[in-house]
C-alpha positions as CSV (number, residue, x, y, z in Angstrom):
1,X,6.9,2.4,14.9
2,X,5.9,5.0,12.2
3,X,3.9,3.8,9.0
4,X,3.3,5.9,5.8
5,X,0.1,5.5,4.0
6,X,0.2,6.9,0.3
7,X,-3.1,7.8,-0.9
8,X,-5.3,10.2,-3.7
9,X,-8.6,10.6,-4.9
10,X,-10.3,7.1,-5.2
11,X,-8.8,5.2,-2.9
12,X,-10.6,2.3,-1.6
13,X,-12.3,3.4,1.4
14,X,-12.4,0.0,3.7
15,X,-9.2,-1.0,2.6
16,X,-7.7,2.4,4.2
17,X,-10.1,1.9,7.2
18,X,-9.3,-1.2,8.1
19,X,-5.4,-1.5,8.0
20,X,-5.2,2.1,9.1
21,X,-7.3,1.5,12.1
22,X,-5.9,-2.1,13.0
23,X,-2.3,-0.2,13.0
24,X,-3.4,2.6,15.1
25,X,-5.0,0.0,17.6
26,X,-1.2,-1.2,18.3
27,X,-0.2,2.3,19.1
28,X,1.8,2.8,15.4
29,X,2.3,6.4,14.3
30,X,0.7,6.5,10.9
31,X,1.4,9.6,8.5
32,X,-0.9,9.7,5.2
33,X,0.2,11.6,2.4
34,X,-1.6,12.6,-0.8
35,X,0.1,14.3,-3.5
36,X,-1.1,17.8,-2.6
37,X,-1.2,17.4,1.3
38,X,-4.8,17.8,1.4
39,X,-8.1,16.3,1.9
40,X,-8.6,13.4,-0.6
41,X,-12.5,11.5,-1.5
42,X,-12.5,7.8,-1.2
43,X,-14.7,5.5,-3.7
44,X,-17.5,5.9,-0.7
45,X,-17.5,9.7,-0.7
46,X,-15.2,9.1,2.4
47,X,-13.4,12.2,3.3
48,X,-10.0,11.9,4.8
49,X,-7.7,14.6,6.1
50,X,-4.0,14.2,5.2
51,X,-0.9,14.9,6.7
52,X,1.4,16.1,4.2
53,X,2.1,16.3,0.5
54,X,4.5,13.2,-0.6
55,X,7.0,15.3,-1.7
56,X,8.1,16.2,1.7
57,X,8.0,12.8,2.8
58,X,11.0,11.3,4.1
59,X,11.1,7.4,3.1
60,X,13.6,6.9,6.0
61,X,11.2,8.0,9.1
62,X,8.8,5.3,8.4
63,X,9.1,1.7,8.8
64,X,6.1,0.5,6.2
65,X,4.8,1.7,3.8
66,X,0.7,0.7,3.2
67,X,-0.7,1.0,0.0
68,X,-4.4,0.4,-0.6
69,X,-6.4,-0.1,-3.7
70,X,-9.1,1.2,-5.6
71,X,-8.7,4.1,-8.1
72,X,-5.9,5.9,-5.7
73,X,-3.1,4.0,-7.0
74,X,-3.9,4.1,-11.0
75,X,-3.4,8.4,-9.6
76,X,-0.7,7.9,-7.5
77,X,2.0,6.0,-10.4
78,X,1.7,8.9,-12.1
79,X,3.3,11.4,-9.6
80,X,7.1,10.5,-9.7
81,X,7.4,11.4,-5.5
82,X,4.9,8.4,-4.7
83,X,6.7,6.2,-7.3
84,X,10.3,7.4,-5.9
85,X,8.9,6.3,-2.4
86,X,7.5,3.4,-3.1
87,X,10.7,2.7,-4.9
88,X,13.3,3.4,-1.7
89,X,10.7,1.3,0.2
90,X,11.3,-1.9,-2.3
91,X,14.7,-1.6,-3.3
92,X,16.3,-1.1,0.5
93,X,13.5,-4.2,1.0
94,X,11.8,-2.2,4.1
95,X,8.2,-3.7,5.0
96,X,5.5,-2.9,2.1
97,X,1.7,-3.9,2.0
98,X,-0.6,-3.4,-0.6
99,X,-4.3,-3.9,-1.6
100,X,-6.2,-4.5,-4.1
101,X,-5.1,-2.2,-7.1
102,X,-1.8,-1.0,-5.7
103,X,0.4,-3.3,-7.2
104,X,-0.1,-0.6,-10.0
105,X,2.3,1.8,-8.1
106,X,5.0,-1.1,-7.5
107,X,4.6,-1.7,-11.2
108,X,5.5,2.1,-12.1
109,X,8.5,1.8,-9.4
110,X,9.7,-1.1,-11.7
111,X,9.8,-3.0,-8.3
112,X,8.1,-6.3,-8.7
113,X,10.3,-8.4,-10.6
114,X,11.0,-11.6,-9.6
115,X,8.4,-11.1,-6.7
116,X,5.4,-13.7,-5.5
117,X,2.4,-11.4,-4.8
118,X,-1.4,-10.9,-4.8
119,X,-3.7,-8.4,-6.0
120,X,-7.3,-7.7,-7.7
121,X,-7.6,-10.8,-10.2
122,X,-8.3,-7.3,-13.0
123,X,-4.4,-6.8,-12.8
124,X,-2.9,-9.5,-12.8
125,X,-1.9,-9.7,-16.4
126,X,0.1,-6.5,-15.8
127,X,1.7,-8.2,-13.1
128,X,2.9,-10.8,-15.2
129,X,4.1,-8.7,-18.2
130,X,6.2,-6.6,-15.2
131,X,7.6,-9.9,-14.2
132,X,6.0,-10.1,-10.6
133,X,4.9,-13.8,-10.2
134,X,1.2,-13.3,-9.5
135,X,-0.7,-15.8,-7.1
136,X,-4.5,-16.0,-6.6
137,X,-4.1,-16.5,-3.3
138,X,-5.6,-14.4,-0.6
139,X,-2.7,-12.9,1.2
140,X,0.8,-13.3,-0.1
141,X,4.0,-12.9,1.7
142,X,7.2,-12.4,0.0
143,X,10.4,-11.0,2.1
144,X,8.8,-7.6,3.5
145,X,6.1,-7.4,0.7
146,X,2.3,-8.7,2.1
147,X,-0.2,-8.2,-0.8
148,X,-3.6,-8.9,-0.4
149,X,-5.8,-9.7,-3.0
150,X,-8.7,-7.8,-2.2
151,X,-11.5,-6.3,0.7
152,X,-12.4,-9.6,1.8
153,X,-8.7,-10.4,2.4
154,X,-8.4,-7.8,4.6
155,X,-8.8,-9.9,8.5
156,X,-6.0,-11.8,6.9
157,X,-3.7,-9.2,5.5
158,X,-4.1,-7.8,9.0
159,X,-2.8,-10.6,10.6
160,X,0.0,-10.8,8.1
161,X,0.7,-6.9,8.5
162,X,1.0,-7.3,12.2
163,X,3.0,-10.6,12.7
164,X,5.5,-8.8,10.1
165,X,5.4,-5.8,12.6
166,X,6.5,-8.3,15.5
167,X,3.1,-6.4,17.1
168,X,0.2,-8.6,18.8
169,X,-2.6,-9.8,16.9
């Protein structure tokens, strides 16, 4: 199993800790990809090495796509090669989950629509005007999208993330 995280400057650092270390305790491949291929600085001054520039990603290697929050995804919906991705991810409905803010970058993709989902309570009228159908819930499945609405959500969006995987919990 191979998982793509998308991330940039700001991202929300235990958000990315946790999912990306709960997905690496099951043995998935995870590739993260910034928009220049380099280091990017979390919202804890967390430094974290990436693999490769989004451009050279190739949505059809990976089966999910992980999105967290904080300021990374306000960055990332303006690079058109995280929105294409995030885009092919939705539309051929392959397995997405997102934290937090990151519903920004589904927003951009124009990929919500019609969709139940979570995410920080601060968004959610832009959800709405999008037409997602926002729910204050803590985790919310819809087809292969799992939102979570936040960093306290995140034993529970783990538990979603992995059941969707067919991977132990």
């Amino acid at each position: 199993m191979n998982a793509l995280f998308l991330i940039a400057d700001g991202f929300e650092d235990i958000q990315f800790f946790c999912l990306w270390n709960r997905l690496r305790e099951d043995s998935v491949r995870v590739t993260l990809a910034s928009p220049q291929g380099t280091s990017v600085t979390g919202l804890r001054q967390c430094v974290v090495a990436t693999h490769t520039p989004i451009r050279e990603v190739n949505p059809t290697e990976y089966e999910l796509l992980v999105i967290p929050g904080g300021y990374s995804p306000e960055k990332l919906r303006l690079r058109e090669e995280a929105v294409d991705t995030t885009r092919t991810f939705m539309d051929e409905d392959r397995r997405v989950v997102i934290v937090g803010h990151a519903a920004q970058l589904l927003i951009t993709a124009g990929s919500i629509n019609g969709r139940r989902l979570t995410a920080s309570r601060e968004i959610r009228d832009d959800i709405r005007a999008a037409g997602g159908l926002y729910r204050d819930e803590a985790v919310v499945v819809d087809g292969a999208l799992i939102s979570g609405r936040g960093t306290e959500e995140l034993p529970e969006l783990c538990r979603k993330m992995m059941a969707g995987l067919n991977v132990r919990s």
